[in-house]
C-alpha positions as CSV (number, residue, x, y, z in Angstrom):
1,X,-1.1,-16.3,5.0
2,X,-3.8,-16.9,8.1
3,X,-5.1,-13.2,8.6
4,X,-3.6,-12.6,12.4
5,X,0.2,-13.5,10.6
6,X,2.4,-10.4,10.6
7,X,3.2,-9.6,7.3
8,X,6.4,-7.1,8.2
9,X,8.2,-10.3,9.2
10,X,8.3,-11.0,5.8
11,X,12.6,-10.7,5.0
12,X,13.2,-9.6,1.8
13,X,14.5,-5.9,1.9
14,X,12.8,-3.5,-0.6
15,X,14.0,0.0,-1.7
16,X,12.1,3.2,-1.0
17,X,11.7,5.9,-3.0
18,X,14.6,8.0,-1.9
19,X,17.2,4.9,-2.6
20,X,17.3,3.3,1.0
21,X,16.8,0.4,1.6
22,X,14.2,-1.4,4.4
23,X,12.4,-4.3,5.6
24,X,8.6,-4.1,6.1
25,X,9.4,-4.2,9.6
26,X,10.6,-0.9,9.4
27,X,7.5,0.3,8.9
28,X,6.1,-0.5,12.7
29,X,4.5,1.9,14.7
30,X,2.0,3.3,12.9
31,X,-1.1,1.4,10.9
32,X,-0.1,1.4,6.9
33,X,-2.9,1.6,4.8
34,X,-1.2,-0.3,2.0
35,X,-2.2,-1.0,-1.8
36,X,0.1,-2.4,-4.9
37,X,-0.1,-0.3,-8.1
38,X,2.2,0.5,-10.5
39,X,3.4,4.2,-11.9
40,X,2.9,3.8,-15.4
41,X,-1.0,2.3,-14.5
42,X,-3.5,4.9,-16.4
43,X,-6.6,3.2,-15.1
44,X,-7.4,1.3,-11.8
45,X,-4.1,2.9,-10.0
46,X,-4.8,6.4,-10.1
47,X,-8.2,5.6,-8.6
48,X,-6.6,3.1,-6.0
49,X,-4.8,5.9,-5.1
50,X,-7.5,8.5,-5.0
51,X,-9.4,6.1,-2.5
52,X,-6.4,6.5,-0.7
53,X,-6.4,10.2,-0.2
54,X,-10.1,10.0,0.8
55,X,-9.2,7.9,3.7
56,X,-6.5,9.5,4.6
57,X,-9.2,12.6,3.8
58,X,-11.8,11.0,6.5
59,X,-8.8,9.7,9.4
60,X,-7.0,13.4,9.5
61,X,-7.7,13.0,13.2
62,X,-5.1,10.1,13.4
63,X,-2.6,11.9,11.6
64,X,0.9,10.2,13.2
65,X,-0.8,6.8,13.6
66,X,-1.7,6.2,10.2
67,X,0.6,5.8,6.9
68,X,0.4,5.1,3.3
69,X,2.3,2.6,1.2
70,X,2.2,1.8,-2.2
71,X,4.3,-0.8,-3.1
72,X,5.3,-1.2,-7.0
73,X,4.2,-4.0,-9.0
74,X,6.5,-3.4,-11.8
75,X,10.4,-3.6,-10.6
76,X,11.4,-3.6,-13.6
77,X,10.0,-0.3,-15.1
78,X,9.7,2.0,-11.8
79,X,13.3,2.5,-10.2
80,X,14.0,5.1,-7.4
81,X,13.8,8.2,-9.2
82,X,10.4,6.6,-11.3
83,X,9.3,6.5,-7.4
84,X,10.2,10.2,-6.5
85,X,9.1,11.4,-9.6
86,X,5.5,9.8,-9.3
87,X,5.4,11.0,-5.5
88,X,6.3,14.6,-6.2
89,X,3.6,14.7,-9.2
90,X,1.3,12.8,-7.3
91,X,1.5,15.4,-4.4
92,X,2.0,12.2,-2.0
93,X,2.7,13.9,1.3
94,X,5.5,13.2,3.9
95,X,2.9,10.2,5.5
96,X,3.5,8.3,2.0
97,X,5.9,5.7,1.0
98,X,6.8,4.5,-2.3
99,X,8.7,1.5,-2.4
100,X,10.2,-1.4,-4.5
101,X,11.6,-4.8,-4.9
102,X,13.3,-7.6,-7.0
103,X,9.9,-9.6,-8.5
104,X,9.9,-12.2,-6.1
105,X,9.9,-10.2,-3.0
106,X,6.7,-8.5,-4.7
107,X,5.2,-11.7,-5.4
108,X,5.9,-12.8,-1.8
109,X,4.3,-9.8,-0.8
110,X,1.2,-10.0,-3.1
111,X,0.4,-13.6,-2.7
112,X,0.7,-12.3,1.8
113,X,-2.0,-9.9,1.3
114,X,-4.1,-11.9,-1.4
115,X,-3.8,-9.9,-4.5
116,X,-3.6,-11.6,-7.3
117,X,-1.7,-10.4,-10.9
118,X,0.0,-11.2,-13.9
119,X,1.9,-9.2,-16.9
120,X,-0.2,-9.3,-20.2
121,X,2.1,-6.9,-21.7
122,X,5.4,-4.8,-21.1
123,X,3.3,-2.2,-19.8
124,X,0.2,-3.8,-18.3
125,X,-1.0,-5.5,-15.4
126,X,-3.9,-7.2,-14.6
127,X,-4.4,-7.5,-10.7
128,X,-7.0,-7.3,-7.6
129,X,-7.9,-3.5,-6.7
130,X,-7.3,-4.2,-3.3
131,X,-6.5,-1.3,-0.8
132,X,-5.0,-3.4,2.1
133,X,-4.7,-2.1,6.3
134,X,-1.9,-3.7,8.4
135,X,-1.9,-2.9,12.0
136,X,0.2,-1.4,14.0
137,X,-1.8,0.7,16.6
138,X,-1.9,-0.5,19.6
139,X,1.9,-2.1,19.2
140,X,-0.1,-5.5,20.3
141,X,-1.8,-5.2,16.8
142,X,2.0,-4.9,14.7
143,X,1.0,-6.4,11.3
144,X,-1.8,-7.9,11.4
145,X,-3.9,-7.7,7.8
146,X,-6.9,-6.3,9.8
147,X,-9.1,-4.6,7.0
148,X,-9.2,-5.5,2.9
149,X,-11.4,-2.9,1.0
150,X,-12.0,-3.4,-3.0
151,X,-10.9,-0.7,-5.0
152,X,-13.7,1.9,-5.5
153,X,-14.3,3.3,-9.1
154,X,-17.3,6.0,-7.8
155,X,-15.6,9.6,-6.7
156,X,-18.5,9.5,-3.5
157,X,-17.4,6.1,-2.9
158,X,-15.9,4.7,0.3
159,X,-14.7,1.4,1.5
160,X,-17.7,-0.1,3.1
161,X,-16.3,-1.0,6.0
162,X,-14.6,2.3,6.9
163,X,-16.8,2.5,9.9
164,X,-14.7,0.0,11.6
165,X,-11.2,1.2,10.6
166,X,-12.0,4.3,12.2
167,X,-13.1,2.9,15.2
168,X,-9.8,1.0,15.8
169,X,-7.5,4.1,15.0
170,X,-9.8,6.5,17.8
């Protein structure tokens, strides 16, 4: 998908982690810093996730124009209350959103944003550490993939180009 497409006009509708159900174009208004893990992960998703909270750490001056999605890559495995559980013990705050969908609706989603993954076992994946930015601020920017940052594996880490992000949410 070109990089100026807008990925929230993808249909499919995908459950959230309180049981309703929405389309990614729900989700306009505010700039979604976006990555695909899985709950039962033990490695690379926990620190996807903690690269995560030091964004959202580093942009608490665009708190209300910035959210956080992590979309499940295991539909199978992490239902609705696997989703509320893993936000609760996660201590995701009210700017996070967990959500899910049936496999192809993933895979549609995953193959939009360029990550790459595959099953090698009922309870492993292997996939791109990829922390994803869709824009929605201003409105003229509404889901366009505007930043891609590797997943970080060093706690003083920070997506290199983090400089730039914060320059379009100011």
């Amino acid at each position: 998908m070109p990089r100026d497409a807008d990925l929230r006009r993808l249909g499919s509708s995908r459950t959230l982690q309180d049981g309703s159900e929405i389309q990614l174009s729900n989700l306009a208004g505010s700039v979604q810093v976006l990555a695909m893990v899985y709950t039962h992960c033990e490695h690379a998703c926990p620190r996807i996730i903690a690269d995560m909270h030091r964004i959202r750490s580093q942009l608490k001056e665009s708190k209300g124009r910035v959210d956080y999605l992590l979309v499940s890559l295991d539909p199978e495995r992490d239902d609705v209350e696997r989703l509320a559980h893993f936000a609760k013990t996660s201590r995701l705050g009210q700017d996070w959103t967990l959500l899910r969908a049936a496999d192809r609706t993933v895979r549609e989603l995953a193959a939009a944003l360029g990550i790459r993954y595959r099953r090698v076992s009922k309870e492993e994946f292997i996939r791109s550490s990829v922390i994803s930015v869709l824009d929605a601020y201003p409105p003229t920017l509404q889901g366009k993939l505007s930043f891609v940052f590797p997943g970080q594996s060093s706690r003083n880490s920070r997506p290199s180009n983090f400089p730039e992000l914060r320059q379009v949410l100011m």
